[in-house]
N, C-alpha and C positions, 0 to 999 in steps of 0.2 A: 146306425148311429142316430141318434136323437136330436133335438136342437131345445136350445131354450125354453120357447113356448109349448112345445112337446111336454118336457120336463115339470112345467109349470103345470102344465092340464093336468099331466096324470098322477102330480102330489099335491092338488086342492083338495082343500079339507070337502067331504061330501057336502050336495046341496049348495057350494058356494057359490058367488057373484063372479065372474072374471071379468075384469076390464080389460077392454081392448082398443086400443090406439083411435081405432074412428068406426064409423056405421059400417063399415064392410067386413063383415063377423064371419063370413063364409067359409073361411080356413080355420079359423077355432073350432070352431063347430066341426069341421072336417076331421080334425085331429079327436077331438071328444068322441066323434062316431067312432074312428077306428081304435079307440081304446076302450069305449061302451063306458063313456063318462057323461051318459045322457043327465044324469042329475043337475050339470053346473049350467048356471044362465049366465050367457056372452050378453054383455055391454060395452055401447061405446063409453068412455070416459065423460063427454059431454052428456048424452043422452041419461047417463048417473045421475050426476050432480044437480043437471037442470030439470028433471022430472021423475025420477026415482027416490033419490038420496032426499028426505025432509026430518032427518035431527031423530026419529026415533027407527031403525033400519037395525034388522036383525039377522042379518046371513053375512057370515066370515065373506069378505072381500079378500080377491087374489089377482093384484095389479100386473100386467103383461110387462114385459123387461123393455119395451119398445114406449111403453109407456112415458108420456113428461105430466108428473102431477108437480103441482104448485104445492106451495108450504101446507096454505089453508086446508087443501084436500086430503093432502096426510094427515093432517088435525083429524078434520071431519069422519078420517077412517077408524083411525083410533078412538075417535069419541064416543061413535058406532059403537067397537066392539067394547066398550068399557060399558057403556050403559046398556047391553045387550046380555053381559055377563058371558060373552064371548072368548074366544083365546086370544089375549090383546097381543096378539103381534100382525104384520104386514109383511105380504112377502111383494116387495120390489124390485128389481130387476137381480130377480133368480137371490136374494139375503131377505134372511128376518129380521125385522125391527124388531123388540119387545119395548111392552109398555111398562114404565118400573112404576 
C-alpha cells in the first residue's frame, strides 16, 4: 500500500518541481529512486521561494501534502504556471486546484 507522498511522486507531471516540507529531501528522493522518477527535482518549500522561484519559473510545481503554503505562495504557483503556459493547476495535499 502506498502513502501520500508515494502517490504524489509517482503522478507528477514529468520533469516537475516537488516541494518538500524542509531541507531533508532524503525520503522523496528515496521514493522517486524506487519508482525510477529520476526526472523530478525535490525542494525545500523555503529554499523555492527564497532562491529559486524569481516571477518567471517554468516547470509544473507538485506541493507535498505535509506541506503549509501561505496564500501568496499559492499565488505565486499559479502565476508560475499561467505565465509559463503550463497546465494551471496545483496539486495540494493529494486535490487539484484549477486556475479559471
Amino acid at each position: 500500500m502506498s502513502g501520500t507522498t508515494t502517490n504524489q511522486i509517482i503522478n507528477a507531471p514529468e520533469n516537475s518541481v516537488y516541494l518538500w516540507m524542509n531541507g531533508d529531501i532524503a525520503y522523496p528522493r528515496t521514493i522517486a529512486m524506487k519508482y525510477n522518477r529520476n526526472d523530478i527535482t525535490f525542494m525545500s518549500v523555503y529554499m523555492f521561494f527564497r532562491y529559486q522561484y524569481h516571477g518567471g519559473y517554468c516547470r509544473y510545481i507538485v506541493a507535498d501534502h505535509n506541506c503549509v503554503l501561505d496564500f501568496d505562495q499559492i499565488e505565486k504557483i499559479f502565476i508560475n504556471n499561467e505565465r509559463c503556459k503550463c497546465k494551471t493547476k496545483l496539486i495540494l495535499d493529494s486535490k487539484e486546484y484549477l486556475v479559471i
